[in-house]
C-alpha positions, 0 to 999 in steps of 0.5 A, spaced: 404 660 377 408 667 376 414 669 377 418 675 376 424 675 372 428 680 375 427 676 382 433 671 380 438 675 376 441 677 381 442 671 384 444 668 377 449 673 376 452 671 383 452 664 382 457 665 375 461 668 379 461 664 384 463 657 380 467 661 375 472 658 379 471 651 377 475 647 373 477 639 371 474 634 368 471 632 374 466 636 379 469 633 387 467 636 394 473 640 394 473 643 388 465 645 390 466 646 397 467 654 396 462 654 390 456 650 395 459 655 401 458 662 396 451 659 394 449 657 401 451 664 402 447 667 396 441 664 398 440 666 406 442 674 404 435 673 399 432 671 405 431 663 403 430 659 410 435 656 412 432 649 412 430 650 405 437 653 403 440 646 406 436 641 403 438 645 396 445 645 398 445 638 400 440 636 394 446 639 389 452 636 393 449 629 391 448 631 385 455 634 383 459 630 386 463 625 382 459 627 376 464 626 369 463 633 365 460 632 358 465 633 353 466 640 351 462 643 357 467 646 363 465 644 370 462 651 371 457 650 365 455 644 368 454 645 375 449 652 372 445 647 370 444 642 376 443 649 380 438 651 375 434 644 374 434 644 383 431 651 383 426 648 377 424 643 383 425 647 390 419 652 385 415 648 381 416 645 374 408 645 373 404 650 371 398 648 374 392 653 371 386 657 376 381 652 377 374 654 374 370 649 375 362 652 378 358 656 374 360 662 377 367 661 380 368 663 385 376 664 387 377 667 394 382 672 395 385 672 403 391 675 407 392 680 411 391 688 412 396 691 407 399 686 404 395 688 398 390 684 397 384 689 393 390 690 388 391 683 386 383 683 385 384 687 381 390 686 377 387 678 377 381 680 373 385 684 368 388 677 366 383 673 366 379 678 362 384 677 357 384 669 357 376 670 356 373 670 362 368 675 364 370 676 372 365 680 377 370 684 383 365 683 390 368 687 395 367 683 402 372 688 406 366 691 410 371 693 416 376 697 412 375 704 411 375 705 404 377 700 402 370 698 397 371 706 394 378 703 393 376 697 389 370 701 385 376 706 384 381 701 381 375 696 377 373 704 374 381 704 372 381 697 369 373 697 367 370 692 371 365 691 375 364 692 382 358 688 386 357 692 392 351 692 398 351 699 400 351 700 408 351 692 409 356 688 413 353 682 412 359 678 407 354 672 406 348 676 403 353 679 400 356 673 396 349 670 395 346 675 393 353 677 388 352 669 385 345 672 383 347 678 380 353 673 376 348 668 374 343 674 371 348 678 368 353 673 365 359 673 369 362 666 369 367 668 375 367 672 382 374 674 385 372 675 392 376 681 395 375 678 402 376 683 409 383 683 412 387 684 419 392 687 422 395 680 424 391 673 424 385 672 430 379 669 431 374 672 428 376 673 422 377 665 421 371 664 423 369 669 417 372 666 412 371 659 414 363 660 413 365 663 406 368 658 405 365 652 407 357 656 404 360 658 397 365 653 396 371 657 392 375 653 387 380 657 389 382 660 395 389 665 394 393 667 399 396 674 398 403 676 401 407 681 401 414 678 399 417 684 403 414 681 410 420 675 410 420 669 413 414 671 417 411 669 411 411 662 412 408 662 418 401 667 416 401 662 410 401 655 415 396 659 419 392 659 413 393 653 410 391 648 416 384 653 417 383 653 409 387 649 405 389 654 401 389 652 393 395 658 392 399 664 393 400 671 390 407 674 392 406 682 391 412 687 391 416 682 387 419 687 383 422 691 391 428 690 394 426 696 400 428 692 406 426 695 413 431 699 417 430 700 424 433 707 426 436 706 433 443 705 437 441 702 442 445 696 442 440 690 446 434 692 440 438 690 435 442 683 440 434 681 442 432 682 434 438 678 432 436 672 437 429 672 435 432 672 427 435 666 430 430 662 433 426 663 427 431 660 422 432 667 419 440 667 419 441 673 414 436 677 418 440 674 425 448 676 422 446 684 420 442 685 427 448 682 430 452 686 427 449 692 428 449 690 436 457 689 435 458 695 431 454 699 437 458 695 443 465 692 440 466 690 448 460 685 449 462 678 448 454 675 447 454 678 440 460 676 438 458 669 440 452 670 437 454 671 429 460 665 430 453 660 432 449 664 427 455 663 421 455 655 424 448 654 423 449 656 416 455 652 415 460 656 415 465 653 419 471 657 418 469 664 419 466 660 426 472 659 429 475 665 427 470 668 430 470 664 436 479 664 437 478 672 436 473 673 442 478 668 446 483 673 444 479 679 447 475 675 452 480 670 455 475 670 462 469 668 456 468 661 458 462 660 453 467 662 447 471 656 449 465 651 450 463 653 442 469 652 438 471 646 442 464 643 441 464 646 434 472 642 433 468 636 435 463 636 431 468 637 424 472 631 429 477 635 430 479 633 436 486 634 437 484 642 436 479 641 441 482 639 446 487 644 446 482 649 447 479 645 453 486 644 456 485 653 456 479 653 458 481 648 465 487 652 466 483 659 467 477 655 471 480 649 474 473 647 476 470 646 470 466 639 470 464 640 463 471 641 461 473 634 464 468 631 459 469 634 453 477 634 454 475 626 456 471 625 450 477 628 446 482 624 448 477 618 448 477 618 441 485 620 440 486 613 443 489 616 449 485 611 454 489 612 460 488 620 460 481 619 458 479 615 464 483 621 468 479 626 465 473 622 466 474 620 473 475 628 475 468 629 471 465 624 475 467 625 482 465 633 481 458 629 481 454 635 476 447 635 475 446 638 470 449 634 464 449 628 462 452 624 467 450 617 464 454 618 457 461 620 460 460 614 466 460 608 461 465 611 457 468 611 463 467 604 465 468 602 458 476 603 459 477 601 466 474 594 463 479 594 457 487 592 458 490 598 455 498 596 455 503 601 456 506 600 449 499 601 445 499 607 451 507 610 448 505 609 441 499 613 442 501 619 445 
């Protein structure tokens, strides 16, 4: 597998400034905390999905928290070489050679239109004409205009040749008579520069599926542009569960240019932002929210929005910042009220949660979802008698719409219980 070197300096250079700060003989939660959240952070701007970047972040907790520093390397050299040796395994630690087993090989080139695909033919027979090998280029793109000039224009470039049927659209006489013309001719390996579209359909499947299942490749290699982002992963899924992939070839590494929509129309970049949410794409989610917000500081949903974005990614402070911010500018704006409560309850900070909903029932004294959260949140401070007449008020507004059932046993758990006046005085 190859990498490109560049590809993670920027990313090294950001994770010795973030643990530079690091210091003592031992690597603890709180010394760390800042270090994981700045990471988490490094990660999702590269574009890294976010269940990816948890499962790194919580792999590098386990093993950095507690763990006693060598004599004579600080805490900050150490926690560089748990990053690395993570990253070594989230990558692959084993460099697992092409497969050219056949006599010729075939090695299957896929990927959609664009994604530079004739080029990777190319630059993949120059490499394996260095190791040896003496690869025939077969153009199999017979829908894309131009694209076998292209090929023949690129083997001339590398001096390779290109097997082509003029004028034909059969791509299965094309790889059998191009076998053939291997077998005769000494080549030992057959890069196959299959057709590629504009998105995944059908037919072309169908396509690929007969080559595949006729000629038997001993490797089928997906290319993608890493520019495409996230939607990568599911072009890759796609064609993985139809043709077991063997490989990927990441084109564009050496490219930071990321795509700029140029409009000021606030609803473009709100419903793209969703979209980058709902896809787990955080970083992509925050810079259209942003830019919506930027476009219409009044409007709350944005807002809301990029506090639940930087929730999901775990950064929870700058959350609830966001989220006491959009109810000091939005006092009406219930569901900033619902968020950071919630949020509070989840860090089991129930005492600031239910501050918050106390609020939010004094700006909507009807507010059943309210009576819940703020019945839970005095159930788990020890304020039984509270809890119950909270619980009681949800209860008698009959909703039907949240889970009734939860807050009815919690309620029925107290109402069975002897809750002395004395315990009642010590807990308040």
């Amino acid at each position: 597998m190859w990498y490109s070197v560049s590809m993670f300096d920027s990313f090294s250079e950001k994770l010795r400034e973030i643990i530079g700060k690091t210091s003592g003989g031992e690597l603890t939660q709180d010394n760390m905390q800042e270090a994981f959240r700045e990471i988490r952070r490094a990660l999702l701007d590269a574009d890294v999905n976010l269940r990816v970047v948890k499962g790194f972040i919580s792999n590098i907790k386990d093993k950095a928290e507690g763990e006693k520093i060598v004599e004579g390397v600080n805490p900050s050299q150490q926690l560089v070489k748990i990053v690395h040796d993570e990253l070594v395994e989230l990558l692959g630690h084993e460099n697992k050679p092409l497969d050219f087993s056949g006599n010729p090989n075939l090695i299957m080139m896929l990927g959609l239109q664009g994604s530079g695909k004739t080029t990777s033919s190319a630059k993949l027979a120059v490499k394996l004409k260095k190791e040896g090998r003496n690869p025939l280029l077969v153009a199999c793109d017979v829908y894309r205009p131009a694209a076998i000039s292209q090929l023949q224009t690129l083997g001339k470039e590398i001096e390779n040749e290109v097997f082509t049927i003029p004028d034909c659209t059969d791509v299965q006489r094309i790889v059998r008579e191009a076998i053939d013309y291997a077998g005769q001719n000494g080549f030992n390996t057959l890069i196959l520069d299959t057709a590629g579209r504009l998105q995944i359909d059908t037919d072309m499947m169908a396509e690929l599926l007969l080559i595949d299942r006729i000629f038997k490749p001993s490797e089928k290699l997906l290319v993608i542009d890493s520019m495409t982002g996230q939607e990568a992963v599911n072009v890759a899924e796609n064609f993985d569960a139809q043709l077991e992939l063997t490989g990927l070839v990441l084109t564009k590494l050496d490219g930071d240019t990321r795509g700029e929509i140029k409009s000021d129309n606030y609803e473009t970049f709100f419903e793209l932002g969703v979209c980058h949410l709902l896809e787990e794409n955080i970083c992509g989610a925050i810079k259209n929210f942003v830019r919506a917000i930027q476009i219409n500081p009044d409007n709350p949903d944005a807002i809301l929005q990029l506090g639940l974005s930087h929730e999901l990614c775990e950064e929870y402070d700058l959350a609830l910042m966001i989220y006491q911010k959009l109810i000091e500018n939005s006092p009406e704006f219930i569901k900033a009220y619902e968020h950071k409560s919630a949020l509070l309850m989840k860090l089991e900070r129930f005492q600031e949660a239910a501050t918050v909903l106390y609020h939010l029932i004094k700006i909507n004294p009807n507010y059943h979802k309210a009576f819940a959260g703020l019945g839970v949140c005095l159930d788990k401070l020890g304020k039984k008698v509270e809890a119950q007449r909270f619980y009681r008020r949800f209860l008698n507004a009959k909703p039907v719409s949240f889970n009734s059932e939860f807050i009815k046993k919690r309620f029925n758990k107290i109402k069975t219980q002897k809750v002395t006046t004395s315990y009642m005085t010590l807990c308040k």
